[in-house]
C-alpha positions as CSV (number, residue, x, y, z in Angstrom):
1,X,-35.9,-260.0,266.4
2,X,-32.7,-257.9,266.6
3,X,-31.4,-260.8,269.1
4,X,-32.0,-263.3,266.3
5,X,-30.3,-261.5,263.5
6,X,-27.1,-260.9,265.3
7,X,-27.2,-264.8,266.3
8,X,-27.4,-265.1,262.6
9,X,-24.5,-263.2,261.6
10,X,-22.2,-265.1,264.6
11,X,-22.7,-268.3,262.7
12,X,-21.4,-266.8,259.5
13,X,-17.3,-268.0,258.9
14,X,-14.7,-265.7,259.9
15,X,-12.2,-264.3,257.3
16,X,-12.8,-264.5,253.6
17,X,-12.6,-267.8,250.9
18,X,-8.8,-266.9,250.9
19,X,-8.4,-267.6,254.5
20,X,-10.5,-270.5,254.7
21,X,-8.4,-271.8,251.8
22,X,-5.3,-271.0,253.9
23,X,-6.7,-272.7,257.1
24,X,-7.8,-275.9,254.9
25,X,-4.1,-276.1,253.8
26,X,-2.7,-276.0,257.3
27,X,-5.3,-278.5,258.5
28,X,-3.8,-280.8,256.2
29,X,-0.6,-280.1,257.3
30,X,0.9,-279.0,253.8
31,X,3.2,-276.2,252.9
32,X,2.5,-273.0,249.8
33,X,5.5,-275.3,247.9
34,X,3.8,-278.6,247.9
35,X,0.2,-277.0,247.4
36,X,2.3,-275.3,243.9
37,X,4.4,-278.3,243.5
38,X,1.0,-280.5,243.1
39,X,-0.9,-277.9,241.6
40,X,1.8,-276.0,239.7
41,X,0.4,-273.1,240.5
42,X,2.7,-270.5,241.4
43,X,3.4,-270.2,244.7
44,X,3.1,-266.1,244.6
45,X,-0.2,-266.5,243.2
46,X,-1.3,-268.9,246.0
47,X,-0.1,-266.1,248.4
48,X,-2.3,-263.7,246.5
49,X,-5.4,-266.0,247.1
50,X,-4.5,-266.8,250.6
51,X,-4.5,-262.7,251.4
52,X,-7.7,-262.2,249.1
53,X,-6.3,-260.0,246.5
54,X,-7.6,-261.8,243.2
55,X,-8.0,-258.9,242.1
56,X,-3.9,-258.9,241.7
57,X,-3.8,-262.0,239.7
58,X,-3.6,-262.1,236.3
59,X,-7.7,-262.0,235.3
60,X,-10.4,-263.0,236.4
61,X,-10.1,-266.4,234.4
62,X,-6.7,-267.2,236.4
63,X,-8.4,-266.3,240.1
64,X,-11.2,-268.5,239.9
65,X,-9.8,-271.1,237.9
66,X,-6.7,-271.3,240.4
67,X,-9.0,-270.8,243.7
68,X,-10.9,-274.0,242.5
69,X,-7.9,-276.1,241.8
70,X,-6.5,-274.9,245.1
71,X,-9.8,-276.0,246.9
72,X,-9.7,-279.5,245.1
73,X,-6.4,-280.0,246.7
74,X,-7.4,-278.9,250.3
75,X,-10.5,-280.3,250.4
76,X,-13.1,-277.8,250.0
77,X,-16.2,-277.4,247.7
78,X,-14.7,-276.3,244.2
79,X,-17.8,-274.8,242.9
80,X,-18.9,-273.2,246.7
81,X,-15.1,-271.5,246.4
82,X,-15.5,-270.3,242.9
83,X,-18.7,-268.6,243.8
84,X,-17.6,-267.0,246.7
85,X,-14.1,-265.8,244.9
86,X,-16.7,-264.3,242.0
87,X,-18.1,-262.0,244.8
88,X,-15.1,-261.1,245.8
89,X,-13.8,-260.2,242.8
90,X,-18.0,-258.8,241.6
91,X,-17.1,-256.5,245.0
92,X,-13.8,-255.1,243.9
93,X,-14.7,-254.2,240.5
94,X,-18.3,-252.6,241.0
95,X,-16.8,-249.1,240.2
96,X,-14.8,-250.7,236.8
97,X,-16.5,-249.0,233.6
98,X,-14.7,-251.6,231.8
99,X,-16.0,-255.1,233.6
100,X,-17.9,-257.8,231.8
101,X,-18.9,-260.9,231.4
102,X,-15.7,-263.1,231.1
103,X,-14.9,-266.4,230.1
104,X,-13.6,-268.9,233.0
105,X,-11.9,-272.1,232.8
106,X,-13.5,-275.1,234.8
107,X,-16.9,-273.4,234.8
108,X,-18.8,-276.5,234.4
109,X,-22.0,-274.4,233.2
110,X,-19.6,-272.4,230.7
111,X,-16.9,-274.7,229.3
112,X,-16.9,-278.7,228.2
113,X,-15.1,-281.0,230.6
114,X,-11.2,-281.8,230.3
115,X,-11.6,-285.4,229.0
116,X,-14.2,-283.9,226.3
117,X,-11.7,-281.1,224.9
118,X,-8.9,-283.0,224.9
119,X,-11.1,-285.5,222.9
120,X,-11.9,-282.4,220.3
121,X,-8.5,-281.5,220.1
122,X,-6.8,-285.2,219.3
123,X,-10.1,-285.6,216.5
124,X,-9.2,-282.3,215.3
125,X,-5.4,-283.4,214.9
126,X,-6.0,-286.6,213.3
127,X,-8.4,-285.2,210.8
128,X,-5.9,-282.7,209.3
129,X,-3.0,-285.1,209.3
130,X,-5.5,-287.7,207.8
131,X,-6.2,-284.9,205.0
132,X,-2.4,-283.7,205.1
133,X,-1.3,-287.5,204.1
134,X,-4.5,-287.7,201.3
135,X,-3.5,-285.1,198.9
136,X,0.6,-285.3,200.1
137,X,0.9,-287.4,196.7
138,X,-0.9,-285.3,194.8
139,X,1.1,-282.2,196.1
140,X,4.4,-283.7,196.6
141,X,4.9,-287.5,194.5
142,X,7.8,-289.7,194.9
143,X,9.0,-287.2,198.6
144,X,7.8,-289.7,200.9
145,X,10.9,-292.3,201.1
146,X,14.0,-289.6,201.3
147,X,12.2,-287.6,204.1
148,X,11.2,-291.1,206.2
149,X,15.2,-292.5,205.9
150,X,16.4,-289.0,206.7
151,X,14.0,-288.7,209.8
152,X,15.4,-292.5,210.8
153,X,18.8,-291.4,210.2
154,X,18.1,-288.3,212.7
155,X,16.8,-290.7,215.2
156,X,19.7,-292.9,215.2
157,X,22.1,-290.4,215.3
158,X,20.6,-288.8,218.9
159,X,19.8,-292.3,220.6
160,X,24.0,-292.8,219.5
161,X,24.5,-289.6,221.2
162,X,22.5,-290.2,224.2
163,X,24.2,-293.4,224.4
164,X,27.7,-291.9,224.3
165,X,27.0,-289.5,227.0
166,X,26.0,-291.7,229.2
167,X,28.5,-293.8,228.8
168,X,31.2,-291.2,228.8
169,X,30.0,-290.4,232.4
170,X,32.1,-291.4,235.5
171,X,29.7,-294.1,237.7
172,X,31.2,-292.5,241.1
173,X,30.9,-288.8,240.0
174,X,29.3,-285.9,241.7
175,X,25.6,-286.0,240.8
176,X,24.5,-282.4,240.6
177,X,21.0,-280.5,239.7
178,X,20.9,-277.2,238.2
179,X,17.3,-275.5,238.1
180,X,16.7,-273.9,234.5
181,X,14.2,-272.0,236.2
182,X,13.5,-269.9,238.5
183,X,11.2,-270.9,241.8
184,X,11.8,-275.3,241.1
185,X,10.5,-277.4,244.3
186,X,12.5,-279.9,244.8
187,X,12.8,-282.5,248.2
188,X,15.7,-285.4,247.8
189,X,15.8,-287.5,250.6
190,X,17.5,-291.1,251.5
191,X,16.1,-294.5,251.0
192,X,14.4,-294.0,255.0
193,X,12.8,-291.2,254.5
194,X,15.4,-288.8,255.9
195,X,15.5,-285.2,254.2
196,X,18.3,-284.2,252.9
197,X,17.3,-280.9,251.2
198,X,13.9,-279.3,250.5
199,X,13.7,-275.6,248.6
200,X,12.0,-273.2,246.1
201,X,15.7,-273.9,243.8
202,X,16.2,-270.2,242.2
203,X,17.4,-269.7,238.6
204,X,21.1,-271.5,238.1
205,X,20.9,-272.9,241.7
206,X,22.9,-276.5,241.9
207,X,22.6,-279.1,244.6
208,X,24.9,-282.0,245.0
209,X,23.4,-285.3,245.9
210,X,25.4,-286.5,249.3
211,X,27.7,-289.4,247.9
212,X,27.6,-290.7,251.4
213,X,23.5,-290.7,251.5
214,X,22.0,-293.5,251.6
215,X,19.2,-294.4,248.5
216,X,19.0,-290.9,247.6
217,X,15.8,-289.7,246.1
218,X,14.1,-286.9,244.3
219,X,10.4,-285.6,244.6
220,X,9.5,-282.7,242.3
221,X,7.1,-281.1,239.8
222,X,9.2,-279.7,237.0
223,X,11.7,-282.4,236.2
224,X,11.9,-280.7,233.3
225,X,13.6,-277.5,234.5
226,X,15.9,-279.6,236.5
227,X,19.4,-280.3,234.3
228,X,21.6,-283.4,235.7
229,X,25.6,-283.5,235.8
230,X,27.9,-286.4,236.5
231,X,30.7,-286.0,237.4
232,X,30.4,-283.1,235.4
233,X,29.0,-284.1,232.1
234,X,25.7,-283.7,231.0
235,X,23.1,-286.6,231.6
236,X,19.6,-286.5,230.0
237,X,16.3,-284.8,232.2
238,X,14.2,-286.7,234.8
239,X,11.4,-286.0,232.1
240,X,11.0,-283.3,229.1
241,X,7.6,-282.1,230.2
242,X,5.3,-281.4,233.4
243,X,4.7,-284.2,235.6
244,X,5.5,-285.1,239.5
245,X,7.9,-287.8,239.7
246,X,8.2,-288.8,243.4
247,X,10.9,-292.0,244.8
248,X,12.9,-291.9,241.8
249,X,16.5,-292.7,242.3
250,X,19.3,-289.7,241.8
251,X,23.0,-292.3,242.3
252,X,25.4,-292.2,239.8
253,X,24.5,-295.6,239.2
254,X,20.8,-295.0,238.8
255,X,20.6,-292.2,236.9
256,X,22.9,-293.9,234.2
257,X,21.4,-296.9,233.9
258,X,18.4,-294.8,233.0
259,X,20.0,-293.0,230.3
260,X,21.0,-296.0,228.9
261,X,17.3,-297.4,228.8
262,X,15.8,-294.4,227.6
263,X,18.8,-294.5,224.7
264,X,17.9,-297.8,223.6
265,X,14.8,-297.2,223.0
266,X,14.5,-293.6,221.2
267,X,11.4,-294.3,219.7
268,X,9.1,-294.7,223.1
269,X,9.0,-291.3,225.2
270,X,10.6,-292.3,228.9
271,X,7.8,-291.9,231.2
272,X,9.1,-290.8,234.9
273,X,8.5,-292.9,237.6
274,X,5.5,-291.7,240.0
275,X,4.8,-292.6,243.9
276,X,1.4,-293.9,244.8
């Protein structure tokens, strides 16, 4: 019996949910900065959950939620991971007076699904502006014209502006990106595939695109913390919000020519190109 027991506990896996984590990631042959450029998960806190200490993180809300997007992207059972990081973390706080029942994101027993709460919240938005623009006469009569032909006004004046920059800008200047924040993946390479730089940028880090590379490229997550310069002068983002743009074009050339479509049309928010 004492033979079978111990042949038991050989077939349990080595190492805890962190390392299996880790060892799915290296299977799939990816780096901690493309696992937190995908996931935008910082990439301290996937070192935290490769060692096992969730306990370090943030909450408990963060730890499981991040170990099950992490495990989405490598591969693994999300809901197996999330249990086993709940032991883990059950474990480490057995002696803490002040544990509880918590609330955790992507609980699928606990919390409505993405699609469904983002449904709420855009119902939820058009039902006070519906209400806000019901009773605006009866609040406010006769302010609806002056504030529209100001708000038009405002518009034209920054597509004008964009417009001017752009055009301002030298074609065969230095194309440089600054990171506005600290910790941006970024990878430019040329038009075959060739890397030219790949980094964690830190805070006020610049790069200068090669003017002798051919095709360059960008692939990143935060376009948004990423300011452009040409030649110098200031040139709009890749994108004002978080989303992975991937084979998008960084010449002089390119990256004015999209300034000036995003210009002429201020009214449509640009929408970054994505790879497949």
């Amino acid at each position: 019996m004492a033979d079978e027991e111990e042949f038991h506990e050989e077939q349990l896996p080595l190492g805890g949910v962190g390392e299996q984590l880790r060892v799915a990631r290296e299977a799939k042959g990816l780096s901690v900065a493309q696992v937190a450029a995908e996931t935008r998960i910082n990439a301290q806190h996937l070192g935290l959950i490769e060692a096992g200490k969730f306990a370090k993180l943030p909450g408990r809300t963060y730890a499981v939620g991040f170990s099950r997007t992490y495990a989405r992207m490598v591969g693994l059972d999300e809901i197996e991971v999330a249990d086993l990081v709940r032991e883990e973390l059950n474990i480490a706080n057995a002696e803490d007076p002040r544990g509880g029942a918590t609330f955790e994101p992507g609980d699928p027993a606990r919390v409505p699904s993405g699609k469904l709460a983002f449904a709420m919240l855009f119902a939820a938005v058009l039902l006070m502006v519906g209400g806000y623009m019901f009773f605006k006469p009866y609040l406010a009569p006769g302010a609806d014209l002056p504030a529209l032909q100001d708000e038009q006004v405002a518009l034209a004046t920054a597509g004008a502006d964009d417009a001017d920059a752009a055009a301002d800008a030298p074609a065969g200047g230095a194309v440089v990106f600054t990171a506005l924040e600290e910790g941006v993946w970024v990878k430019f390479y040329d038009v075959n595939g060739s890397q030219l730089m790949q980094k964690q940028m830190a805070l006020n880090e610049s790069y200068t695109v090669p003017s002798d590379a051919e095709g360059p490229q960008i692939w990143t997550g935060r376009p948004d913390a990423l300011a452009i310069s040409i030649g110098g002068k200031a040139q709009p983002k890749l994108a004002d919000e978080l989303t992975t743009v991937k084979d998008v074009a960084v010449t002089a050339q390119a990256l004015l020519a999209r300034a000036a479509e995003t210009s002429s049309a201020p009214d449509q928010p640009a929408v970054p190109a994505t790879g497949t």
